[in-house]
Legacy VTK file of the C-alpha trace (Angstrom):
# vtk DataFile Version 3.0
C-alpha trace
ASCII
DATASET POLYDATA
POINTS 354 float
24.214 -18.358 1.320
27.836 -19.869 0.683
30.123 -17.587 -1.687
29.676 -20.343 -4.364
25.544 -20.571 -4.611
26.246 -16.168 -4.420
28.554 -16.325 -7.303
26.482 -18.709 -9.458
23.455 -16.481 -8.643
25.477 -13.388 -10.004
26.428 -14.637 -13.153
22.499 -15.967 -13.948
22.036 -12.007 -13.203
25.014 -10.867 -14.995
23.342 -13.108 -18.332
19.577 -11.218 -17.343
21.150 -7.805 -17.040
22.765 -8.556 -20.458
20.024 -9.012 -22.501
18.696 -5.577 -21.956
20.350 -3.358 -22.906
19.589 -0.050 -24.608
21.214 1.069 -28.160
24.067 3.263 -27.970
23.554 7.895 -28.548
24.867 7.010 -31.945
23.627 3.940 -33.823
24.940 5.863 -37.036
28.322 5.301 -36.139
30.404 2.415 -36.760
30.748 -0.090 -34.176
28.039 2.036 -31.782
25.116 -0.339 -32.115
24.277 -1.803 -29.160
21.048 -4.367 -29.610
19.643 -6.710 -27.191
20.990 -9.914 -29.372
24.470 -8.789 -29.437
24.806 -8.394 -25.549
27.874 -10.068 -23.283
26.778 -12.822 -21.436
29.021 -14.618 -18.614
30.137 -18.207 -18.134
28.694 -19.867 -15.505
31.973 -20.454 -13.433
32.873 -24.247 -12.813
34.265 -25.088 -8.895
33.661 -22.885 -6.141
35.579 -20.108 -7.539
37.418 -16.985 -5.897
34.997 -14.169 -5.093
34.809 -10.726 -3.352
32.767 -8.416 -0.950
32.460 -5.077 -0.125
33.497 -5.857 3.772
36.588 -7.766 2.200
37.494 -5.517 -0.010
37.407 -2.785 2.715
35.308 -0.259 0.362
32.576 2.323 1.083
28.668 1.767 -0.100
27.168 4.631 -1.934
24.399 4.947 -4.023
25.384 4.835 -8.105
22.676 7.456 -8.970
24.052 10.218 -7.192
27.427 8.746 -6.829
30.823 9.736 -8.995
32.003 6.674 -11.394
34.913 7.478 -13.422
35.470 5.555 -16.526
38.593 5.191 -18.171
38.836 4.233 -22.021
42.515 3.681 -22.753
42.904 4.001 -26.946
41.590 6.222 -29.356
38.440 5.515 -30.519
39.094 4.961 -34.579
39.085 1.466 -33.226
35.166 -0.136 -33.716
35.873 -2.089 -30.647
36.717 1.551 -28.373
33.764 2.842 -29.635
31.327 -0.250 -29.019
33.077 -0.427 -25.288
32.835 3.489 -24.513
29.242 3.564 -26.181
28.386 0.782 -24.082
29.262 2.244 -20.714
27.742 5.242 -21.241
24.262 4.045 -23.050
23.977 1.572 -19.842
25.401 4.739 -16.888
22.372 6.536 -18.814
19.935 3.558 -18.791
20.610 3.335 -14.898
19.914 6.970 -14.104
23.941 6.940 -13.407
24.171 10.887 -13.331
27.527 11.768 -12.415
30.218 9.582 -15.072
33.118 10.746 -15.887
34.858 9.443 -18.732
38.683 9.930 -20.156
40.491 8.401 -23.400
44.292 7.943 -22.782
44.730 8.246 -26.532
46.801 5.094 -26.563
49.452 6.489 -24.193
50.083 4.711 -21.159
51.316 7.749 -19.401
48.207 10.051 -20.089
46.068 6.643 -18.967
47.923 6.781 -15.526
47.050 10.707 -15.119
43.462 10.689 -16.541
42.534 8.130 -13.840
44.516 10.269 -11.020
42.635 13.089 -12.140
39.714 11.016 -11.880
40.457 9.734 -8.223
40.790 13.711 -7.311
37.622 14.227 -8.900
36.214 12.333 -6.688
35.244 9.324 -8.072
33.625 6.904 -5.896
34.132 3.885 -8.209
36.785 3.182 -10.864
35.763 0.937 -14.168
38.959 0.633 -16.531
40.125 -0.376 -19.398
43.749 -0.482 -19.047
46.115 -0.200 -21.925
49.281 -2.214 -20.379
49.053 -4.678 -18.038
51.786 -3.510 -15.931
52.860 0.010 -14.553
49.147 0.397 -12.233
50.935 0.669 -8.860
50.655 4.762 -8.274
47.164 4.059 -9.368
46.264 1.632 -7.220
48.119 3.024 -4.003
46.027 6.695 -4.497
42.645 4.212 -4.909
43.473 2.269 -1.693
44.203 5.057 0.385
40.510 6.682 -0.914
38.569 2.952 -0.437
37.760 3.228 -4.682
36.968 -0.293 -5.674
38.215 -1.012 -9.263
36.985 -3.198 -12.298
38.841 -3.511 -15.242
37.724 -4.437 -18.761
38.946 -6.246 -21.334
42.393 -6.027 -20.234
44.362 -7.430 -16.872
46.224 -5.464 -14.613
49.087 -7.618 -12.688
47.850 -7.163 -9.427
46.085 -9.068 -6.895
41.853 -9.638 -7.166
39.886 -8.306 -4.074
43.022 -6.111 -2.572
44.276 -3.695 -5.538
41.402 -4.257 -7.444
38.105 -5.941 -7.411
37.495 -8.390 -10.398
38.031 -8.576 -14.044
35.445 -8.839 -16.513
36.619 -9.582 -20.272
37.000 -12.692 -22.608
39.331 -15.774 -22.845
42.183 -14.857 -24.615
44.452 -17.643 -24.395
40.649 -19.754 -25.832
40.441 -16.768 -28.539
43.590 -18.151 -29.636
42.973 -21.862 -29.995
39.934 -21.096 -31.229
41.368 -19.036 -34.081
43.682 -21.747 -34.563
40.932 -24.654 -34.985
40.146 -22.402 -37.633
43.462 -21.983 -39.453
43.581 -25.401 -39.420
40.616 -25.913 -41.316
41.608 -23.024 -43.741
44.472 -24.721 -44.307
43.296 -28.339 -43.986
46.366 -29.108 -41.301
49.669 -28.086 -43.361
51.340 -24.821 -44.593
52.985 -21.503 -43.526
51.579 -19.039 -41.195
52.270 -15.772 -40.166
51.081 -14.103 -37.369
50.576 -10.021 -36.874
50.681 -9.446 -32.947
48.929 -7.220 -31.440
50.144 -4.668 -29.204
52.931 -5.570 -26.220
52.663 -5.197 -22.986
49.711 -6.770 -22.056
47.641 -9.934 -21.180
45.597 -9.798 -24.527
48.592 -10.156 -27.093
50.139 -12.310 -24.863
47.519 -15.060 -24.315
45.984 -14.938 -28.019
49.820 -15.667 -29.231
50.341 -18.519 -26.752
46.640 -20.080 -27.559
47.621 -20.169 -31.098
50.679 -21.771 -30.917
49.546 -24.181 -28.424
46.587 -25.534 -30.055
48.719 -25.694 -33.410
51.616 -27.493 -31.571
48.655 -29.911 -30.319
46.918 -30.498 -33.623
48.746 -29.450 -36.551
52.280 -30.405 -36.614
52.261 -29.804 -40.766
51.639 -26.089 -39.935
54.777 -23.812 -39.156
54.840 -20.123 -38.277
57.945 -18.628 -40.099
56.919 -14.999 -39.433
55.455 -13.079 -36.411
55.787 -9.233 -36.087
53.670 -6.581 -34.046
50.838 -4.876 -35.759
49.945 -2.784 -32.547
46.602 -3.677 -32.945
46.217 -0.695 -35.790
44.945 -1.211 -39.337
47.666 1.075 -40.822
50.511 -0.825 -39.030
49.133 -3.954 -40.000
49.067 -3.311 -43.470
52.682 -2.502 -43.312
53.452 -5.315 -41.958
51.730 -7.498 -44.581
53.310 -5.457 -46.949
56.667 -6.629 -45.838
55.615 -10.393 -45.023
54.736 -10.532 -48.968
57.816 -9.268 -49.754
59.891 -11.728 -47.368
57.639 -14.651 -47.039
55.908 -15.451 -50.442
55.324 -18.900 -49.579
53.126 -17.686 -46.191
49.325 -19.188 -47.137
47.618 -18.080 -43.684
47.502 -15.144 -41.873
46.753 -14.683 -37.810
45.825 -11.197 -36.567
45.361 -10.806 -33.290
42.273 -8.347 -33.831
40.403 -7.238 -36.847
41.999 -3.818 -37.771
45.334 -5.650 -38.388
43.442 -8.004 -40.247
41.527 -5.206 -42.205
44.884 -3.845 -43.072
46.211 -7.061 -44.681
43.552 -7.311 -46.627
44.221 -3.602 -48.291
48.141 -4.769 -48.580
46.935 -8.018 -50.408
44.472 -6.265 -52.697
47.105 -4.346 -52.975
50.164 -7.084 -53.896
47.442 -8.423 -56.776
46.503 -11.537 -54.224
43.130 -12.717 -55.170
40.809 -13.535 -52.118
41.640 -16.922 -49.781
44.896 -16.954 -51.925
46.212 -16.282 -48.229
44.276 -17.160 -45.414
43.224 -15.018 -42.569
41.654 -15.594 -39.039
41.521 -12.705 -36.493
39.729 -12.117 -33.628
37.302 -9.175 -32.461
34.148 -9.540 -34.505
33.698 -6.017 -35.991
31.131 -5.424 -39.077
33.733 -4.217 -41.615
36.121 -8.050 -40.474
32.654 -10.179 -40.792
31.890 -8.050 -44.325
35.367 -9.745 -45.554
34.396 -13.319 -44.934
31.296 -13.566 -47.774
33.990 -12.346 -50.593
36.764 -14.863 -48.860
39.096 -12.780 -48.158
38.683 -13.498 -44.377
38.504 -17.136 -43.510
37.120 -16.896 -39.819
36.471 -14.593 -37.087
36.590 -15.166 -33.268
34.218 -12.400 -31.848
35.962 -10.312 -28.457
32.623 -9.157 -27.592
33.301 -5.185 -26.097
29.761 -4.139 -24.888
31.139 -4.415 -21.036
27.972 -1.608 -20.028
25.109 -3.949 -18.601
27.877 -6.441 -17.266
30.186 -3.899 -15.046
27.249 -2.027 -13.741
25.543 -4.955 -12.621
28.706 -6.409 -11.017
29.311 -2.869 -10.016
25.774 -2.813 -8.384
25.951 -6.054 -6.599
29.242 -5.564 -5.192
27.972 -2.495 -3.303
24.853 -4.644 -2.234
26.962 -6.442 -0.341
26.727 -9.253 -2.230
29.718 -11.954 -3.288
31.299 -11.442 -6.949
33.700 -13.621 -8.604
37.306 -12.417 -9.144
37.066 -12.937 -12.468
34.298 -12.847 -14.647
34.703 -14.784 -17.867
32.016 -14.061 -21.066
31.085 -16.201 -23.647
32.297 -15.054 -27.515
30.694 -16.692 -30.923
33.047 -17.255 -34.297
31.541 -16.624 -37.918
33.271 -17.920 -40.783
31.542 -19.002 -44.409
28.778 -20.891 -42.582
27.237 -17.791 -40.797
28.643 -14.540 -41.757
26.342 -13.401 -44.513
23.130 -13.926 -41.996
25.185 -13.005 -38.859
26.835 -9.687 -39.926
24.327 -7.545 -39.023
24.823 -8.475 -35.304
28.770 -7.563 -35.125
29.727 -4.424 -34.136
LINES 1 355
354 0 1 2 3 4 5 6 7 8 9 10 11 12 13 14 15 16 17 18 19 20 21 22 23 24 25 26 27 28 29 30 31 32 33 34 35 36 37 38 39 40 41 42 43 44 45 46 47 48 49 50 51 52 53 54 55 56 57 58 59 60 61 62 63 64 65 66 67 68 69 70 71 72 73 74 75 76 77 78 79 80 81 82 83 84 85 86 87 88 89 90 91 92 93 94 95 96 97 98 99 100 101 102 103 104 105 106 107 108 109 110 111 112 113 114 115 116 117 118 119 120 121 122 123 124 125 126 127 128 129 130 131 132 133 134 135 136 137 138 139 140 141 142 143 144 145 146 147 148 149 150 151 152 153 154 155 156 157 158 159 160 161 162 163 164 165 166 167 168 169 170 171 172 173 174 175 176 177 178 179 180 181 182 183 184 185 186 187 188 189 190 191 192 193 194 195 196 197 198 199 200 201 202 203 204 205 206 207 208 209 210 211 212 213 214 215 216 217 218 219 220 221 222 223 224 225 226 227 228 229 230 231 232 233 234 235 236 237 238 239 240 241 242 243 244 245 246 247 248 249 250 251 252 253 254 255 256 257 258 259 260 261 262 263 264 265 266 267 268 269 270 271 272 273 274 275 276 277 278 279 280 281 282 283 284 285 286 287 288 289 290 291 292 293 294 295 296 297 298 299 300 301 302 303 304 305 306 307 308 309 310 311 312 313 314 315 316 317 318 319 320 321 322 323 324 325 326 327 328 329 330 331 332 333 334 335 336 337 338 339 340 341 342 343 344 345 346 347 348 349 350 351 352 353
């Protein structure tokens, strides 16, 4: 079978796997719910694309059941989307009969990221499945895996290092699409013309980066009559984003949209305009993750439009985990497929966000 019919059959199993997946230990807790309807499922990859093997990737087979997988979550998890992703892993490790996983939070320190998965490695994991805070910074990491034959994936985030040698593949959305796609949607908030503001999200990684430069892109492309006069960081945190609002008011009164680069900032600019006395759409906002409390916001208007960042990475790393150590050809990168809700869906679709 050529590396292009294996990589095509993956992903059909990567969108099987998806579908079934249990709920999460803690359906009670926001962002935890896990259903079959709100699963990942992968883009079928166009091209013979890039793919990987056990034999190429020089690591060692072992069985997952009785095996060590070590699974590091990289920011504290009063974000929904941490506590979908870490929910997910472990509902699917336990679905699997995956006895021995060991996860760690790096509490959104970069540092403390870099020793939990060291600590990990001497542990004795057998497999590595991270989601990496910055994209950079990865090289004592991946020298200590190397040396031990630990294959990596990482979620939702890059690392800047090379596919099928430092690490195996990446699974995670389409940032730099996220970002066109929530500027499509500014556009038609805004119907082509006006000032916009955008709240970035954290630096130092591929996520921020690619969701600013789809934005921009796709507004450079379509909407000349739209200008950004204002861009500061948010970090990605509801309380930061809020502050930043706060000031944008202040110094940019004429701003009518709003672009947050996930749906904490954007929950936070909502409490600064409530706040200001701004009635809801006065300013418009678009962010991207998809979490219940965002999707809530868009019945009432006070969000415009959401692009979902789907987080529930269980069924799809396992499986890719699986097949990799069944010898089997895996692409380098696999790419999943994330809806939008705005006014025409939110009120029926909210019960399906995280």
């Amino acid at each position: 079978m050529t590396h292009r019919v294996r990589a095509a059959a993956f992903v059909a199993l990567l969108t099987l796997a998806a579908a079934g997946c249990a709920k999460s230990e803690d359906d009670k807790q926001a962002g935890a719910q896990d259903t079959a309807g709100q699963q990942q499922v992968a883009q079928t990859p166009a091209g013979n694309v890039p793919t990987c093997t056990i034999d190429k990737f020089g690591a060692h087979k072992f069985d997952l059941k009785s095996g060590v997988v070590g699974f590091s979550q990289s920011e504290k998890e009063a974000n929904p989307f941490r506590i979908a992703e870490t929910a997910s892993i472990k509902s699917e490790a336990k679905k699997l009969g995956i006895a021995n996983l060991k996860t760690t939070n790096g509490q959104s320190q970069f540092n403390k990221q870099i020793s939990d998965v060291q600590q990990l490695i001497a542990q004795g994991a057998q497999a590595l499945v991270i989601a990496p805070l910055n994209s950079d910074g990865w090289e004592p990491v991946l020298q200590q895996a190397a040396a031990k034959h630990i294959p990596i994936i990482t979620v939702d985030r890059q690392i800047n290092a090379t596919a099928c040698k430092d690490y195996v593949t990446f699974i995670g959305s389409d940032f730099y699409t996220q970002g066109k796609r929530a500027a499509d949607q500014m556009i038609k908030a805004l119907d082509g013309k006006g000032k916009v503001a955008i709240l970035l999200g954290a630096s130092g990684n591929n996520v921020t980066t690619d969701r600013t430069n789809g934005f921009k892109d796709e507004l450079k492309q379509k909407a000349p009559g739209i200008q950004i006069t204002f861009q500061q960081t948010g970090d990605f945190a509801r309380e930061k984003g809020q502050q930043v609002t706060e000031q944008l008011i202040q110094s940019n009164p004429d701003v009518g949209g709003l672009y947050a680069e996930n749906d904490e900032m954007a929950l936070g600019a909502v409490t600064a305009l409530k706040g200001a006395g701004k009635k809801a759409g006065q300013i418009k906002i678009v962010s991207v993750d998809g979490t219940r409390n965002a999707v809530s916001q868009i019945p009432g208007g006070w969000i415009s439009a959401v692009i979902e960042s789907n987080p529930r990475f269980g069924p799809l790393a396992f499986q890719t985990l699986t097949n990799f150590l069944n010898g089997e050809a895996i692409p380098q990168k696999v790419i999943i497929s994330d809806r939008e809700y705005d006014a025409s869906n939110a009120k029926q679709s909210v019960s399906s966000a995280y």
